[in-house]
C-alpha positions as CSV (number, residue, x, y, z in Angstrom):
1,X,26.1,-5.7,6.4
2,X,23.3,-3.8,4.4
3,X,25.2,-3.3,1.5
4,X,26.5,-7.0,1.0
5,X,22.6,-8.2,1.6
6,X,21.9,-5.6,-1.1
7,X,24.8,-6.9,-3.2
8,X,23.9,-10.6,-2.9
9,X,19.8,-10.0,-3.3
10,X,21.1,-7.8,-6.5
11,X,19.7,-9.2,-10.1
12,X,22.6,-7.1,-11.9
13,X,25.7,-9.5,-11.5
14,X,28.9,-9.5,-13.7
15,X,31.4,-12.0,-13.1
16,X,34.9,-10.0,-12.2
17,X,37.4,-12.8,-13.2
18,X,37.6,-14.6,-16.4
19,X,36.5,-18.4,-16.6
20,X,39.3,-20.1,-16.6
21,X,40.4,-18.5,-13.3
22,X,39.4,-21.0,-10.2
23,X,41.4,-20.8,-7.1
24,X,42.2,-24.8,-6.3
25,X,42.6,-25.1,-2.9
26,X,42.1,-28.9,-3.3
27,X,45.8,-29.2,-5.1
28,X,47.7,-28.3,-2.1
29,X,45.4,-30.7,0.1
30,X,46.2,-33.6,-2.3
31,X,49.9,-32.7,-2.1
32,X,49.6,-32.7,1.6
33,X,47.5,-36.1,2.1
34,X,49.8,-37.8,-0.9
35,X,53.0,-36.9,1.5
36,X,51.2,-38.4,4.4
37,X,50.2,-41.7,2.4
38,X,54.0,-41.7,1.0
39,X,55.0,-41.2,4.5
40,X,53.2,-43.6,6.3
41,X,53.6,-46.1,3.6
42,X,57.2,-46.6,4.1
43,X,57.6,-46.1,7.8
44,X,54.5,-48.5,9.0
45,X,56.5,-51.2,10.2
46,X,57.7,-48.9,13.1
47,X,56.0,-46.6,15.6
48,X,54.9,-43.0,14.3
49,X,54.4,-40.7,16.7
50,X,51.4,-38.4,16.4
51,X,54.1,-35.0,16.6
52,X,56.5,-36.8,13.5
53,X,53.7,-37.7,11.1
54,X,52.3,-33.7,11.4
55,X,55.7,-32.5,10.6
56,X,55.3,-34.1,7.9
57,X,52.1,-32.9,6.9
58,X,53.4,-28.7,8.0
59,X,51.0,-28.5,10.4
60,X,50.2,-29.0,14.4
61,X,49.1,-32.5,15.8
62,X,45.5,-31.1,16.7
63,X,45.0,-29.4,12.9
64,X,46.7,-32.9,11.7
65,X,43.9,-34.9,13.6
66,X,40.9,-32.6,12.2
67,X,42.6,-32.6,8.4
68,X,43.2,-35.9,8.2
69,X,40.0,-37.4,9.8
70,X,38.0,-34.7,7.5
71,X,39.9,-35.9,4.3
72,X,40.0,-39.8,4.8
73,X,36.9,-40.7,7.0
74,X,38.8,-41.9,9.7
75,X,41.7,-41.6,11.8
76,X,45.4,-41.7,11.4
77,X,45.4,-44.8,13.6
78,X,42.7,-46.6,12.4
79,X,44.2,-46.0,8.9
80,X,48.0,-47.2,10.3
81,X,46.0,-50.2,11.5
82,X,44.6,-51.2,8.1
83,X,48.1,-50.6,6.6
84,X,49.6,-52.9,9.0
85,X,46.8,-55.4,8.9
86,X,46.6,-55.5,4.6
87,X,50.6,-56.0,5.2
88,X,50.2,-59.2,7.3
89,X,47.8,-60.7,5.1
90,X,50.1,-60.4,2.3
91,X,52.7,-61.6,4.2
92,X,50.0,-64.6,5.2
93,X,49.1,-65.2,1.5
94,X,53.2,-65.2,0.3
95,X,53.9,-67.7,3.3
96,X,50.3,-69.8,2.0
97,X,51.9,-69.9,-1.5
98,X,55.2,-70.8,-0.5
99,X,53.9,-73.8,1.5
100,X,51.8,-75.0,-1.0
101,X,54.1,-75.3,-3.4
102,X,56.9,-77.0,-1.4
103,X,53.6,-79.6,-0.6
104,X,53.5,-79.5,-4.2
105,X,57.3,-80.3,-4.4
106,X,57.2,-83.2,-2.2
107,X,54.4,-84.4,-3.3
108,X,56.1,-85.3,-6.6
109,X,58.3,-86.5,-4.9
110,X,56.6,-88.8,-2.7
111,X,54.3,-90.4,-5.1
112,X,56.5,-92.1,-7.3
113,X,58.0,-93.4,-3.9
114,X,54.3,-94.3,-2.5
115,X,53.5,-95.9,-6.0
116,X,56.3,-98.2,-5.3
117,X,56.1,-99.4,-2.6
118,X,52.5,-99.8,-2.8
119,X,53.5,-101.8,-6.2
């Protein structure tokens, strides 16, 4: 322990690997939170057990929990939930647009009918 305090206090320090070397850890992360995303993305319409979705991610459903809560901000559920819920309200706004333009449709429809008979 004596030497590595002497080591880090030291003023004489030469860099041992060239610049261009950096060890990315953060690539295999992103690999590994991209397969989740991928994962859950096309499997949120049906239940995904806790055990399935760390398989996918290569690891145990405790590590799965702490990685993926310390990489997204919150949990695995919570983020399935906002899937689910940004999928309904698409679904919501598709159904809104559809309505409104068979009102539309009818409308045109109607008027020249209403015009006529109020003629």
């Amino acid at each position: 322990m004596e030497a590595l305090n002497c080591i880090a206090g030291s003023e004489q320090v030469k860099t041992l690997s060239s610049i261009g070397f950096r060890h990315n850890f953060q690539e295999a992360e992103y690999e590994r939170v991209n397969k989740i995303y991928e994962y859950s993305l096309k499997n949120f319409k049906r239940v995904i057990q806790l055990e399935e979705i760390a398989r996918v991610a290569n690891i145990s459903p405790h590590s799965f929990c702490r990685f993926f809560k310390s990489r997204t901000r919150k949990t695995y559920s919570r983020f399935l939930i906002e899937i689910r819920v940004g999928h309904a309200c698409k679904l919501l706004i598709e159904i809104i647009l559809a309505l409104s333009k068979s009102a539309m449709r009818v409308d045109l429809i109607i008027s020249p009918v209403s015009i006529n008979i109020l003629n």
